[in-house]
C-alpha positions in Angstrom: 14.9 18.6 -23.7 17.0 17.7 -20.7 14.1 17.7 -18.4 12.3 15.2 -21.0 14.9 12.8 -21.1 15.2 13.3 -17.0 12.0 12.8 -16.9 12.3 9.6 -19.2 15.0 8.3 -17.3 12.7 8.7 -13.8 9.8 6.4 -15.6 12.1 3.8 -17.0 13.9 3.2 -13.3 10.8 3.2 -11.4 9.2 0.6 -13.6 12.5 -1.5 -13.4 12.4 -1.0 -9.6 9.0 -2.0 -8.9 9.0 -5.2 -11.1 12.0 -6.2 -8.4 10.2 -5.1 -5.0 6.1 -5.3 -6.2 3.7 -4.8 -3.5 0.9 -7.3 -3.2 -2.4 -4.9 -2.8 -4.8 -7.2 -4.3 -8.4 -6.4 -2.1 -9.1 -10.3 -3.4 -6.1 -11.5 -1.3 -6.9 -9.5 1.8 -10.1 -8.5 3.6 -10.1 -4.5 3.4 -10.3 -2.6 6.8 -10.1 -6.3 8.9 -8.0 -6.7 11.5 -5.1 -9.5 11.0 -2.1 -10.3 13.4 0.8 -8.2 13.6 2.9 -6.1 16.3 3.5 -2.3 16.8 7.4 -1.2 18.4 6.3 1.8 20.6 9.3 5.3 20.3 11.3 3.3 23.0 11.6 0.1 21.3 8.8 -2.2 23.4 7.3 -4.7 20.8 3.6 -5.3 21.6 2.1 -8.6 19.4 -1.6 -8.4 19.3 -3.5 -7.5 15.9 -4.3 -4.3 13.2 -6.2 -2.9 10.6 -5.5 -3.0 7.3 -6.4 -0.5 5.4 -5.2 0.9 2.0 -1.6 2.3 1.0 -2.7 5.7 1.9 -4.3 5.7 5.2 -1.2 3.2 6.2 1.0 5.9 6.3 -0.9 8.3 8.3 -2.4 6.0 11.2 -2.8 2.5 12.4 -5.1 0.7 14.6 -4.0 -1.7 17.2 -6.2 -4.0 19.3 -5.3 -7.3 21.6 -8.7 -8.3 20.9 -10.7 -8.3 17.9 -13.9 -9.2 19.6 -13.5 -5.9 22.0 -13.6 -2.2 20.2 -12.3 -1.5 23.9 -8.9 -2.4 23.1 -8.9 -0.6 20.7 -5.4 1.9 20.2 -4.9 4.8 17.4 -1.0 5.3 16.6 0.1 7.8 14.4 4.0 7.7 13.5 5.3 10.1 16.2 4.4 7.3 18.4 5.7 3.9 17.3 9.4 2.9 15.1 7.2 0.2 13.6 4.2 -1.6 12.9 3.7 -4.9 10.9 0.0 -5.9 9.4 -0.5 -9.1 8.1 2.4 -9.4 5.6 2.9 -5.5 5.4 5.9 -3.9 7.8 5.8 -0.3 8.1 8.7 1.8 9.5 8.7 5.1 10.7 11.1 7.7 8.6 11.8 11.2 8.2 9.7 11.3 4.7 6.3 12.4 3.6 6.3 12.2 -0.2 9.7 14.4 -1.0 8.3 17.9 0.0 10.1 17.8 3.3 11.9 15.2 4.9 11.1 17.1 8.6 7.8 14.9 9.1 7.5 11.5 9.9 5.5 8.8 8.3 4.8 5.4 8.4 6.7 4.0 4.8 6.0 0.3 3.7 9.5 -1.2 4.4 10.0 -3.5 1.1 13.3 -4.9 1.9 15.4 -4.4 5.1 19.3 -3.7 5.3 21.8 -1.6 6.2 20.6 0.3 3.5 16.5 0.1 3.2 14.6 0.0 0.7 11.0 1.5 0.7 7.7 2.4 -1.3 5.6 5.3 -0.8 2.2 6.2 -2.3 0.6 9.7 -3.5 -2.6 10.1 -5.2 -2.1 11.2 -8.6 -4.3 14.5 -8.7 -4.6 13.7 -12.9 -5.3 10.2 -13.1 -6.9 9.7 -9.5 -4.9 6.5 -9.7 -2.5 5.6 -6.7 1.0 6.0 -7.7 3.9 4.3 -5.8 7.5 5.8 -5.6 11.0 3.9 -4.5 12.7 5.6 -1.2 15.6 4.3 0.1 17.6 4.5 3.9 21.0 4.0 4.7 20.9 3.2 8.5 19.4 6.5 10.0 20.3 9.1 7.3 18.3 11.1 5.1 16.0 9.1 2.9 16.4 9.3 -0.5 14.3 9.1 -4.6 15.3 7.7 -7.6 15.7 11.1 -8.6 18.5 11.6 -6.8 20.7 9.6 -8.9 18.9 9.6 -11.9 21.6 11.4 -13.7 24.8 10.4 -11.8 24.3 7.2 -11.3 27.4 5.5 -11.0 29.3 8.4 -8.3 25.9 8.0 -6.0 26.0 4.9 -5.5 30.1 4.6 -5.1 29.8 7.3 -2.6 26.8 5.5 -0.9 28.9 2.1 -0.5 32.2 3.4 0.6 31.9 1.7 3.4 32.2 -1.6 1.8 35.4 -0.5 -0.9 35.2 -3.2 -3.2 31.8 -2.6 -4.2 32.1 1.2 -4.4 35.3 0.7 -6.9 32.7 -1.7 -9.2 30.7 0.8 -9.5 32.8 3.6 -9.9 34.4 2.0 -12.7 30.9 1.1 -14.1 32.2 -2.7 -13.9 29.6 -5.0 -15.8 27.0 -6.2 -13.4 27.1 -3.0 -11.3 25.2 -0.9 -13.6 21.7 0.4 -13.6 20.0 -2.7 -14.4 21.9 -4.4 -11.5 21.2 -2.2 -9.1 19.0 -4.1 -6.5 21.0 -6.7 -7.0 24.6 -4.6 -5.3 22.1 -3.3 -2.7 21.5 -6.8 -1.8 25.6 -7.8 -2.2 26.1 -4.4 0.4 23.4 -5.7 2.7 25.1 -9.2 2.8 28.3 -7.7 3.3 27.1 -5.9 6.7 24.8 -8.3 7.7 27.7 -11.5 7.9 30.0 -8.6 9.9 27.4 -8.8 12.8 
């Protein structure tokens, strides 16, 4: 029964999660496997403009293609994530993190990065083996430490997150003390108040 309602729990935050930070992977709105402008930030932090290939949520992860010219195969470059911090495609940035799905954070992988911070937040995609549908799953990053899943709060909600924002007290107390508006269905939006918080000390 308690990994039911755990499991319950999972599906209810994901759905509220990705109604706040939905990814735009309409193949009307974009042309599949075309390149479109963007940059790549090589392992020692060079930023290189020029233009890549889009291609779907899954091969994203694993590879991209960057080229200065779209008219010469020649320019052609293959990156995989051990060789860039970041890439941006069209409207899509991808940053590279110590996560690969939640096996093993030792491997990194290029995650779609759906809103920046001091504390990241991300969206990951496995194919469901059942369904053969494409599943997408909330990962977030608190400057460079472990990433972390939904599930890791899923049941203890309110002392995560305080002990995630102890660096900004105020907050952390809010939700500690389960204050109204720093609950579960305001979550995004005290990720957003922490982010501001850091953001106007630099």
């Amino acid at each position: 029964m308690k990994t039911q309602h755990r499991f319950f729990l999972l599906l209810i935050l994901t759905a509220f999660v990705q109604l706040g930070l939905a990814q735009d992977w309409n193949w009307q709105n974009y042309r599949y496997r075309k390149p479109y402008p963007g940059y790549v930030i090589n392992a020692a932090g060079e930023k290189k403009d020029g233009y890549l290939i889009l291609n779907g949520q899954l091969e994203n992860q694993k590879e991209c293609v960057f080229m200065t010219d779209t008219n010469d195969s020649k320019t052609n470059i293959t990156y995989k994530p051990a060789d860039l911090k970041e890439y941006k495609v069209a409207d899509k940035t991808y940053r590279v993190i110590h996560y690969s799905g939640g096996l093993t954070s030792t491997p990194v992988r290029f995650v779609l990065l759906t809103k920046a911070g001091r504390l990241s937040q991300f969206e990951w995609y496995d194919m469901n083996d059942a369904t053969r549908v494409i599943d997408a799953k909330q990962v977030y990053q608190k400057m460079d430490e472990k990433p972390f899943e939904n599930s890791a709060f899923v049941f203890k909600f309110a002392k995560f997150w305080a002990e995630q924002t102890t660096d900004y007290p105020e907050l952390s107390a809010k939700i500690a003390n389960k204050e109204k508006g720093y609950t579960l269905l305001n979550m995004l939006a005290f990720i957003d108040e922490y982010n501001a918080y850091w953001a106007a000390k630099k």
